[in-house]
SEPA-994540 format. One line per field, with one value per atom (N, C-alpha, C, O, CB): residue in one letter; x, y, z. Coordinates in nm, 3 decimals. Glycine has a CB too. Layout:
<sites>
r <- A_...
x <- X_...
y <- Y_...
z <- Z_...
</sites>
This chain:
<sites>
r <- X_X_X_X_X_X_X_X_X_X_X_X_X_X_X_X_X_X_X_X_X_X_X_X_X_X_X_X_X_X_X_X_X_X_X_X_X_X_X_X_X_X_X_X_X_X_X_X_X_X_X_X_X_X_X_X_X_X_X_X_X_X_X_X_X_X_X_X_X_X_X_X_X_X_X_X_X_X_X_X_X_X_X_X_X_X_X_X_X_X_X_X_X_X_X_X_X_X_X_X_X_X_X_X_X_X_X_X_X_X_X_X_X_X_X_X_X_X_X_X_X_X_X_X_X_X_X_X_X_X_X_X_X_X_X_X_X_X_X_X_X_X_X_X_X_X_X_X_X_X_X_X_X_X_X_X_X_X_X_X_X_X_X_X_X_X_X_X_X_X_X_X_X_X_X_X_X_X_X_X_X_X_X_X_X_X_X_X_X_X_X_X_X_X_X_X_X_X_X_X_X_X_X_X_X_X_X_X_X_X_X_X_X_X_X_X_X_X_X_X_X_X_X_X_X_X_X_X_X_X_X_X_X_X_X_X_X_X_X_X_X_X_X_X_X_X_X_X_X_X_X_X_X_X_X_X_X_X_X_X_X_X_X_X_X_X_X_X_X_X_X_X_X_X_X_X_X_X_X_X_X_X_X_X_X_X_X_X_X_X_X_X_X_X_X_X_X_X_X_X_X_X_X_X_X_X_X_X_X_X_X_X_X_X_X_X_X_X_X_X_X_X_X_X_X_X_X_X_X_X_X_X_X_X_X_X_X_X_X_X_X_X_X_X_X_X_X_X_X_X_X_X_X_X_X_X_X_X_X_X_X_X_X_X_X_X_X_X_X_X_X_X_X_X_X_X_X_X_X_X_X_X_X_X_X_X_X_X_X_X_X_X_X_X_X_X_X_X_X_X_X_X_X_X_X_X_X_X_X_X_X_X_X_X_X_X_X_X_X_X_X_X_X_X_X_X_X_X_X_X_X_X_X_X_X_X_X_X_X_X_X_X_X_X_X_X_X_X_X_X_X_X_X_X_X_X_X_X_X_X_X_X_X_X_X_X_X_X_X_X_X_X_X_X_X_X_X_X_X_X_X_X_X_X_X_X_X_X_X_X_X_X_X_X_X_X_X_X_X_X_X_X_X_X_X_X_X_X_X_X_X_X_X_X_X_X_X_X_X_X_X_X_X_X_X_X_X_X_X_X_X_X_X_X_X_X_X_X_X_X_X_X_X_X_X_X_X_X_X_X_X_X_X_X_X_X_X_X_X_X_X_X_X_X_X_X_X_X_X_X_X_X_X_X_X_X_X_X_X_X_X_X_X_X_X_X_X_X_X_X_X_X_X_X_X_X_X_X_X_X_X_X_X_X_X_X_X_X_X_X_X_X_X_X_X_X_X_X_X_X_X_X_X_X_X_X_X_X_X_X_X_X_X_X_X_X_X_X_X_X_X_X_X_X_X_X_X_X_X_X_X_X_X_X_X_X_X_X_X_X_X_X_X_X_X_X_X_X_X_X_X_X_X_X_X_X_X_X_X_X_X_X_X_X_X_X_X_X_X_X_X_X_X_X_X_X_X_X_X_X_X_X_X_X_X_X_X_X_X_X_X_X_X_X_X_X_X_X_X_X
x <- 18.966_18.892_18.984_18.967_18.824_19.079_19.200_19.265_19.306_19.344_19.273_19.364_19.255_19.300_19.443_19.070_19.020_19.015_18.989_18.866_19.033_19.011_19.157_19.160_19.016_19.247_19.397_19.366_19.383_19.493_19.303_19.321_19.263_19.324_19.185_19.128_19.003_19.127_19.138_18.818_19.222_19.296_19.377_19.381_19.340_19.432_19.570_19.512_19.567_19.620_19.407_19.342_19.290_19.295_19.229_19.224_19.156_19.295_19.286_19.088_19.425_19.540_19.622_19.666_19.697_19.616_19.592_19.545_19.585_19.532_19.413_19.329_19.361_19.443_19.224_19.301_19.350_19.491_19.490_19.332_19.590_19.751_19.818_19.931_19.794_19.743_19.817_19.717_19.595_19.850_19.815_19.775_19.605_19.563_19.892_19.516_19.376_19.338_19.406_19.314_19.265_19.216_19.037_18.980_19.252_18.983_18.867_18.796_18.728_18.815_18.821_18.748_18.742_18.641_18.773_18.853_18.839_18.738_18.658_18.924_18.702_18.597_18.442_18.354_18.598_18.459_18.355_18.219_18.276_18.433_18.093_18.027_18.061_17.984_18.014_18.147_18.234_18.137_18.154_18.321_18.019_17.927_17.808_17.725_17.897_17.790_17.717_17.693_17.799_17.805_17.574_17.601_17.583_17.470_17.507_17.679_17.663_17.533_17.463_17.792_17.500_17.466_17.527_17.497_17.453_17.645_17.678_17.851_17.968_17.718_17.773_17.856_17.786_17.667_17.903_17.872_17.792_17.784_17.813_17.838_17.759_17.750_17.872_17.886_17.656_17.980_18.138_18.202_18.279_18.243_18.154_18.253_18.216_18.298_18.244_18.080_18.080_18.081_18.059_17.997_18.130_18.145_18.289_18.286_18.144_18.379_18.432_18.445_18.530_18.508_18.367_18.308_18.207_18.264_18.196_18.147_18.027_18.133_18.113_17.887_18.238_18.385_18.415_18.397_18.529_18.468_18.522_18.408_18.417_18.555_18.311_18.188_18.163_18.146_17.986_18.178_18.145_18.258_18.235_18.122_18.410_18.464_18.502_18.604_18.546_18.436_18.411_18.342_18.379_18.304_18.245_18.134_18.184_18.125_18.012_18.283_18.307_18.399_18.385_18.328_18.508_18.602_18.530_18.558_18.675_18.386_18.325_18.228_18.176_18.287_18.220_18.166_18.012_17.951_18.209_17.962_17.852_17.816_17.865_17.839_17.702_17.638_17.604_17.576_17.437_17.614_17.636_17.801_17.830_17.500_17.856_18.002_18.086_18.044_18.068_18.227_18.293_18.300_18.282_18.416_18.328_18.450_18.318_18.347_18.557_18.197_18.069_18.120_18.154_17.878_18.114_18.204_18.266_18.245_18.237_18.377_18.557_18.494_18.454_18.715_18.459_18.475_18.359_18.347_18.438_18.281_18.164_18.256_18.201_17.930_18.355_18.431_18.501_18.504_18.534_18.559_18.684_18.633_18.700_18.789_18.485_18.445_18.360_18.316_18.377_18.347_18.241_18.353_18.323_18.135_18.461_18.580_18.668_18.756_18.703_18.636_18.706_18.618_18.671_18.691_18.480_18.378_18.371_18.330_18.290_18.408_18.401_18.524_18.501_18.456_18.601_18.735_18.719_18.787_18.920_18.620_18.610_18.628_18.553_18.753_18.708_18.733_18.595_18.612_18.919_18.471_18.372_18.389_18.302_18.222_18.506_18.529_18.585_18.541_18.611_18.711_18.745_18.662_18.657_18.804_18.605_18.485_18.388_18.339_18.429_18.388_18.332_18.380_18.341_18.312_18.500_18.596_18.588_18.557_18.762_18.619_18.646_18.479_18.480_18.688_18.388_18.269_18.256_18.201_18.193_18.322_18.327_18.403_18.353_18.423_18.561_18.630_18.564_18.566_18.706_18.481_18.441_18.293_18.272_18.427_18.196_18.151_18.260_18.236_18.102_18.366_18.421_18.487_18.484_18.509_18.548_18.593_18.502_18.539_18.699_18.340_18.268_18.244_18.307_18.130_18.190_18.210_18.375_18.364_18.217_18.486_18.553_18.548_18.581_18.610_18.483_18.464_18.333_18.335_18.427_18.216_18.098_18.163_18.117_17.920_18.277_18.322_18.348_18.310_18.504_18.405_18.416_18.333_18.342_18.413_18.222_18.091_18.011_17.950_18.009_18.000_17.917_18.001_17.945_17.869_18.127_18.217_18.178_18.188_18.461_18.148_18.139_17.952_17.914_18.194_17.905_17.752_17.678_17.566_17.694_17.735_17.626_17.701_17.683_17.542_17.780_17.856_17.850_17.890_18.043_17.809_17.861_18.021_18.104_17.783_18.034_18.167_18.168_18.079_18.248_18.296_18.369_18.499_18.580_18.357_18.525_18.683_18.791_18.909_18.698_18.671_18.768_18.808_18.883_18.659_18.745_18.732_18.866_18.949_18.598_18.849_18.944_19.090_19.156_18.913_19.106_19.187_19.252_19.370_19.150_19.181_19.219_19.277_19.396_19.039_19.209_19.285_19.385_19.441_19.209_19.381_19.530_19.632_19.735_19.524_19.591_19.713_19.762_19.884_19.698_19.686_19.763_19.787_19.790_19.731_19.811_19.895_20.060_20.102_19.863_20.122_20.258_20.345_20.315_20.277_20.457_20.525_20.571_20.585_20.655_20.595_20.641_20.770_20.849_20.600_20.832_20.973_20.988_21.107_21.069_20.900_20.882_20.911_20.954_20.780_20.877_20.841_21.001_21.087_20.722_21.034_21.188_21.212_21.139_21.243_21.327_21.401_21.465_21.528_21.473_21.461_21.536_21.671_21.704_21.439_21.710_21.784_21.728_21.707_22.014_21.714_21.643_21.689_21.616_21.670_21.839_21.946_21.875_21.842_22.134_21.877_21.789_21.629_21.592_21.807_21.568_21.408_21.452_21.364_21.233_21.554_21.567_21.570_21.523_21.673_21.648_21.682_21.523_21.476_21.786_21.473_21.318_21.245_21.187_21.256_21.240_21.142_21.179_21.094_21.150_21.325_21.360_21.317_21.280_21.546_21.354_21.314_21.138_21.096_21.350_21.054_20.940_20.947_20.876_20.859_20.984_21.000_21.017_20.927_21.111_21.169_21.189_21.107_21.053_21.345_21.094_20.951_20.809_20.757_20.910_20.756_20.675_20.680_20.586_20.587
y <- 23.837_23.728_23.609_23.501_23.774_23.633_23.529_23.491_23.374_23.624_23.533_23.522_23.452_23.365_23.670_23.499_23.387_23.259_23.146_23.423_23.276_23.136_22.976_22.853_23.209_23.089_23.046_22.968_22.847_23.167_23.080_23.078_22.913_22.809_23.227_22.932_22.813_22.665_22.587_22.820_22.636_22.537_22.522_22.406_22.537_22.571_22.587_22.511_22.413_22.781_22.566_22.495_22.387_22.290_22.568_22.380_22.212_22.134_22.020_22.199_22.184_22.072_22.044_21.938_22.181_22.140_22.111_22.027_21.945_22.178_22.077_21.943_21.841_21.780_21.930_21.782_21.654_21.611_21.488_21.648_21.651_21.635_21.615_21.569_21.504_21.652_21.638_21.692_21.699_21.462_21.735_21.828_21.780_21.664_21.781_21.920_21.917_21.874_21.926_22.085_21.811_21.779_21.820_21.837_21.558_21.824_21.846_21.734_21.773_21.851_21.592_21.527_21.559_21.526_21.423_21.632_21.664_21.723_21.671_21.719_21.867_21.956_21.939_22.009_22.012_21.799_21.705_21.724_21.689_21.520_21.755_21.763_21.833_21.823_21.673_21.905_22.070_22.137_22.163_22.214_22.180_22.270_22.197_22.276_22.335_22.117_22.001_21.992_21.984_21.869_21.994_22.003_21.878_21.834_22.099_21.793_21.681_21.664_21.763_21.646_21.537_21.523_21.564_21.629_21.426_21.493_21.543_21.673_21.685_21.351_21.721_21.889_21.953_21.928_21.961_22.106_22.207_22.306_22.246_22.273_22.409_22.476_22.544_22.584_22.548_22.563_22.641_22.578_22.639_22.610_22.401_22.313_22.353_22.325_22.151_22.435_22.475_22.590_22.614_22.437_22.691_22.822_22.833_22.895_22.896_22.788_22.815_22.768_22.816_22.837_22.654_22.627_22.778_22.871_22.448_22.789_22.916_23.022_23.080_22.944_23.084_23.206_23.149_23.229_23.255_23.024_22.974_23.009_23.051_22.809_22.972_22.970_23.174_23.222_22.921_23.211_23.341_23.431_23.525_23.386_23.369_23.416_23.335_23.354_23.460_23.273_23.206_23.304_23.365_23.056_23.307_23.423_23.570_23.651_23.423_23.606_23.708_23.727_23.829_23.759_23.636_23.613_23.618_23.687_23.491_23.502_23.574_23.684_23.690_23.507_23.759_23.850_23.880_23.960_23.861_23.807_23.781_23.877_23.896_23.659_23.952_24.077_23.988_23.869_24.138_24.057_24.211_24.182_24.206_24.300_24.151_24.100_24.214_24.294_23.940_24.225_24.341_24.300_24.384_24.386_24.160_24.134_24.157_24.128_23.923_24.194_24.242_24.393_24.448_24.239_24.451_24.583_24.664_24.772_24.604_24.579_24.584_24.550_24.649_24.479_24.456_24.450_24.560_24.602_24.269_24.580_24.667_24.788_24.878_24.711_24.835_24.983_24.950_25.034_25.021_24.837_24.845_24.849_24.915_24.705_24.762_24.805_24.937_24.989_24.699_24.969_25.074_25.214_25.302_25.101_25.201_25.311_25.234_25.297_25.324_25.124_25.075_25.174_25.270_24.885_25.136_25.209_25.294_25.342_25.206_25.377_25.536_25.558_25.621_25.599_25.517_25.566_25.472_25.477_25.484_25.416_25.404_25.239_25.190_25.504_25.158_25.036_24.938_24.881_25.000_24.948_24.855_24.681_24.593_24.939_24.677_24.576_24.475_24.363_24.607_24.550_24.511_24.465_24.349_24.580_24.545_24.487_24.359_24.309_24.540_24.334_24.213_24.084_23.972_24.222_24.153_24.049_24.029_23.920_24.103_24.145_24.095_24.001_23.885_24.252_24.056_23.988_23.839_23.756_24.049_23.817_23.647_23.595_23.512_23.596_23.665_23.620_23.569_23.452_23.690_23.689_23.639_23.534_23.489_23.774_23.509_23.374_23.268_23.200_23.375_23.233_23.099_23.140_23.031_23.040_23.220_23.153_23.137_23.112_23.209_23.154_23.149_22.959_22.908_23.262_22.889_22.784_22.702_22.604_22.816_22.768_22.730_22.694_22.591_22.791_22.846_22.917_22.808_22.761_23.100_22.773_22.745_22.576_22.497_22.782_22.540_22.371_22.358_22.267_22.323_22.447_22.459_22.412_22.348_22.583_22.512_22.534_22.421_22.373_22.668_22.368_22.247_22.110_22.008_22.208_22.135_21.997_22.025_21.935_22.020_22.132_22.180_22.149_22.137_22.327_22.147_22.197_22.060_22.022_22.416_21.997_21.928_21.780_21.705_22.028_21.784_21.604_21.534_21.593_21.598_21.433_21.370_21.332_21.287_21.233_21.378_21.312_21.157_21.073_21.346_21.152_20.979_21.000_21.056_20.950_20.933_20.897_20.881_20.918_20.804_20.770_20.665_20.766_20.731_20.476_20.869_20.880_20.976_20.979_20.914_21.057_21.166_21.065_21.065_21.217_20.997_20.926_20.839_20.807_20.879_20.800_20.766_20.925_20.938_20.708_21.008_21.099_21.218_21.312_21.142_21.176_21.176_21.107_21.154_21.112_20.958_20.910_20.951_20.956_20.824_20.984_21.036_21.151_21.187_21.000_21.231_21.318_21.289_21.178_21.441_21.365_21.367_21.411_21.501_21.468_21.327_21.371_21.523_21.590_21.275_21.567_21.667_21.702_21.631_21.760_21.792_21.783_21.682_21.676_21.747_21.583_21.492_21.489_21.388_21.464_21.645_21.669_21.706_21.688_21.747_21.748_21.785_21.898_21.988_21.760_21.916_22.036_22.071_22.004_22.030_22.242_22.304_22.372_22.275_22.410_22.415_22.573_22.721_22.753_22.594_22.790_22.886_22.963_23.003_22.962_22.962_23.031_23.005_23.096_22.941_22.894_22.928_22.974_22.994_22.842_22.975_23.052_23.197_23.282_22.981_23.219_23.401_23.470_23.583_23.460_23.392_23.512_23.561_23.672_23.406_23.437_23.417_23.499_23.565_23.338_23.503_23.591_23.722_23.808_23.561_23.768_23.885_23.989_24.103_23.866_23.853_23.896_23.943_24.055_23.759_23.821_23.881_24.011_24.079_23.799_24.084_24.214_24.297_24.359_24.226_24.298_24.406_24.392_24.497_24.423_24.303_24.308_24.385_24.467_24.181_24.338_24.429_24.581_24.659_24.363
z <- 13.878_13.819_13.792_13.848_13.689_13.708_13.664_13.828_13.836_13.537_13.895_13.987_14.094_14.168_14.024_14.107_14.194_14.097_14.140_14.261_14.015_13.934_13.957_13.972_13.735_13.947_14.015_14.120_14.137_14.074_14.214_14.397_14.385_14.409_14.526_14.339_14.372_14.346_14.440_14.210_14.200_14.164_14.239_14.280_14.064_14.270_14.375_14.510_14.562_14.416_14.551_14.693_14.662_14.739_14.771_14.532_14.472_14.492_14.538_14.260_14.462_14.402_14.595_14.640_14.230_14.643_14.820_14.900_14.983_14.874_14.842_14.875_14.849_14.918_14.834_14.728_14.684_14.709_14.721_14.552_14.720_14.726_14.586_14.575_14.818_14.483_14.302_14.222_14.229_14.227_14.133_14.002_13.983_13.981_13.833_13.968_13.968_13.788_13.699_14.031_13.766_13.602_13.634_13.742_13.536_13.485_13.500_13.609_13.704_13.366_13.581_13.671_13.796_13.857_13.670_13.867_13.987_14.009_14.087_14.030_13.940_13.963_14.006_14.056_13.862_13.954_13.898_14.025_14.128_13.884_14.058_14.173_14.262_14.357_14.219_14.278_14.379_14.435_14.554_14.279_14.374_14.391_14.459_14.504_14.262_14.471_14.496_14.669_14.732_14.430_14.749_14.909_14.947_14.929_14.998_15.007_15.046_15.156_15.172_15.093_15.231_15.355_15.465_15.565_15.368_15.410_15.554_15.531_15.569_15.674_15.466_15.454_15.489_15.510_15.329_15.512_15.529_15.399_15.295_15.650_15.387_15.290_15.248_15.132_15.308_15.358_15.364_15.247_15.172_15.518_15.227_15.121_15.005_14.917_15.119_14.955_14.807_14.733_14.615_14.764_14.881_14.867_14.776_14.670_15.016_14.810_14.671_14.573_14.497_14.662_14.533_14.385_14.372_14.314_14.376_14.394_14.371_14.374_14.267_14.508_14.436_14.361_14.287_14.195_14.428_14.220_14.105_13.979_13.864_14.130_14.055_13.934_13.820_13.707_14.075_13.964_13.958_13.879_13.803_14.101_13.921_13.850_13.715_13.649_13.920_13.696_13.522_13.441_13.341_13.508_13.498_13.456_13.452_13.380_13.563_13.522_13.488_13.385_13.317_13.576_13.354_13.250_13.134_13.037_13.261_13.154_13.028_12.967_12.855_12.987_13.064_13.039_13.049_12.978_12.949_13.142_13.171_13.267_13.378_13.203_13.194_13.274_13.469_13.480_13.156_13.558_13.581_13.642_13.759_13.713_13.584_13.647_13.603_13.520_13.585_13.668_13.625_13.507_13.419_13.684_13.469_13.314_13.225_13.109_13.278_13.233_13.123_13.098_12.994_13.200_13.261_13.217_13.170_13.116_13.222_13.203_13.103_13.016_12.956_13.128_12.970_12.805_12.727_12.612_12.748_12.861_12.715_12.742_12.678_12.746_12.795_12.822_12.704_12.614_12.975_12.688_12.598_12.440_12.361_12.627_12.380_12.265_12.275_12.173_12.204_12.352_12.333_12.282_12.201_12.504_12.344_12.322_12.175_12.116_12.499_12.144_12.019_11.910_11.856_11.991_11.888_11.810_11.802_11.696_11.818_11.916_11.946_11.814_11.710_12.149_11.833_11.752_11.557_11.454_11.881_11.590_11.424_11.406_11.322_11.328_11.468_11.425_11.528_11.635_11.458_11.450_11.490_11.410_11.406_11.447_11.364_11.308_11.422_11.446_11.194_11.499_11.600_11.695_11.735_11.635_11.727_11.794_11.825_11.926_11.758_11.695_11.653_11.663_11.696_11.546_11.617_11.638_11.820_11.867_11.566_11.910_12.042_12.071_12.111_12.164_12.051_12.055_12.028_12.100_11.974_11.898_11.864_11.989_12.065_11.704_12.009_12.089_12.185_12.225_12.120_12.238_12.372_12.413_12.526_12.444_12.283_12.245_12.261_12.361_12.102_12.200_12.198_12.319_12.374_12.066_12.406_12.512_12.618_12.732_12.555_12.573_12.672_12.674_12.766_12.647_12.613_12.577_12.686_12.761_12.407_12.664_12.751_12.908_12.968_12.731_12.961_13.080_13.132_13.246_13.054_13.030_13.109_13.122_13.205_13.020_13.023_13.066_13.242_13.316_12.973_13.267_13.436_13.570_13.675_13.456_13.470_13.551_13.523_13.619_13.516_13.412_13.424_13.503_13.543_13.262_13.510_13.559_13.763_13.846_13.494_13.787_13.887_13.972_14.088_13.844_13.879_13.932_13.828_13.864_13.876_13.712_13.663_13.604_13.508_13.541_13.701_13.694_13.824_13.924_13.658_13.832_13.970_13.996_13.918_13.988_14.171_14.157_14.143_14.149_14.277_14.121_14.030_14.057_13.984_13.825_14.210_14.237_14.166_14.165_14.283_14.069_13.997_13.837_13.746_13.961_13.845_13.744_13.720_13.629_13.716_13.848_13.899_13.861_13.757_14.096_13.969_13.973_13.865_13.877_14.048_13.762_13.589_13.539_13.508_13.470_13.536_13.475_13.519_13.461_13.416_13.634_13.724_13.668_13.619_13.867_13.680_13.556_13.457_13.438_13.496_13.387_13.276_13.234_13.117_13.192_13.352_13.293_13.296_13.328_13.357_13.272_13.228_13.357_13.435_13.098_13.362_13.492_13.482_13.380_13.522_13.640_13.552_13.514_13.575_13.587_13.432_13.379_13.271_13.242_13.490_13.184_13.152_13.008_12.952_13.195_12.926_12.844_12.801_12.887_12.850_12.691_12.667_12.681_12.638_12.549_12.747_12.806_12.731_12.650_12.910_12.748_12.656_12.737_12.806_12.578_12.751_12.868_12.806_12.689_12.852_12.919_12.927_12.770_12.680_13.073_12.783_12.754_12.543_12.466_12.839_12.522_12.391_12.308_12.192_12.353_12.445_12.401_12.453_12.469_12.503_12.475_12.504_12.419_12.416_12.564_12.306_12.160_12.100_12.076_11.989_12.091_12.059_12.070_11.985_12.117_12.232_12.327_12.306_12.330_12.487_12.252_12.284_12.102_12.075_12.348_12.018_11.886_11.885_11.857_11.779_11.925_11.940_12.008_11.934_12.000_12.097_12.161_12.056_11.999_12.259_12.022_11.948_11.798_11.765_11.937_11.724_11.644_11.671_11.595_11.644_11.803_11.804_11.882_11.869_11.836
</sites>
């Protein structure tokens, strides 16, 4: 699921020739005139695997997750549960931002192309060396 979701950006950022933003997504799903149907087949895997991230019956990720509370409850913590349940409300909200930038926006060049600008070059941001987020990374380890 995570990984067609990858695949679909990676080929969007191909396409275009630079880093993909929501505006890109923008009308993806959408069949032109003069397209064929091949150009929105993978908006519709992107779509699908949104839906499965969130857990939207009959997808595996409805699955997995009803396996994973259903065996949480079994063992007593239905609290947890609930909790994964909210979880997976608010990241659904995330997941369907996709799908509507995909299937219920028109594309907008210009629009793509403004928020292309602004993102951040990359390397842009301040550098650290590896060599000091290791202790970090390694403390979180042995902590947990």
């Amino acid at each position: 699921m995570t990984l067609g979701a990858f695949a679909y950006v990676v080929v969007l950022e191909r396409q275009i020739g630079r880093e993909a933003t929501f505006a890109d997504l923008a009308g993806r799903g959408w069949i032109d005139e003069d397209e064929s149907l091949l150009h929105t087949l993978p908006a519709l895997g992107m779509t699908i695997c949104m839906l499965a991230l969130a857990g939207i019956p009959p997808t595996a990720g409805f699955f997995s997750k009803f396996g994973l509370f259903d065996g949480v409850v079994e063992v007593g913590y239905g609290w947890l549960a609930v909790v994964g349940a909210v979880g997976s409300v608010v990241s659904l909200a995330y997941y369907l931002r996709v799908v509507v930038e995909l299937y219920m926006r028109p594309r907008d060049e210009a629009r793509a192309a403004e928020a292309a600008e602004s993102l951040p070059a990359p390397g842009a941001g301040p550098q650290r060396p590896a060599g000091t987020r290791l202790p970090v990374a390694a403390a979180f380890g042995v902590a947990l």
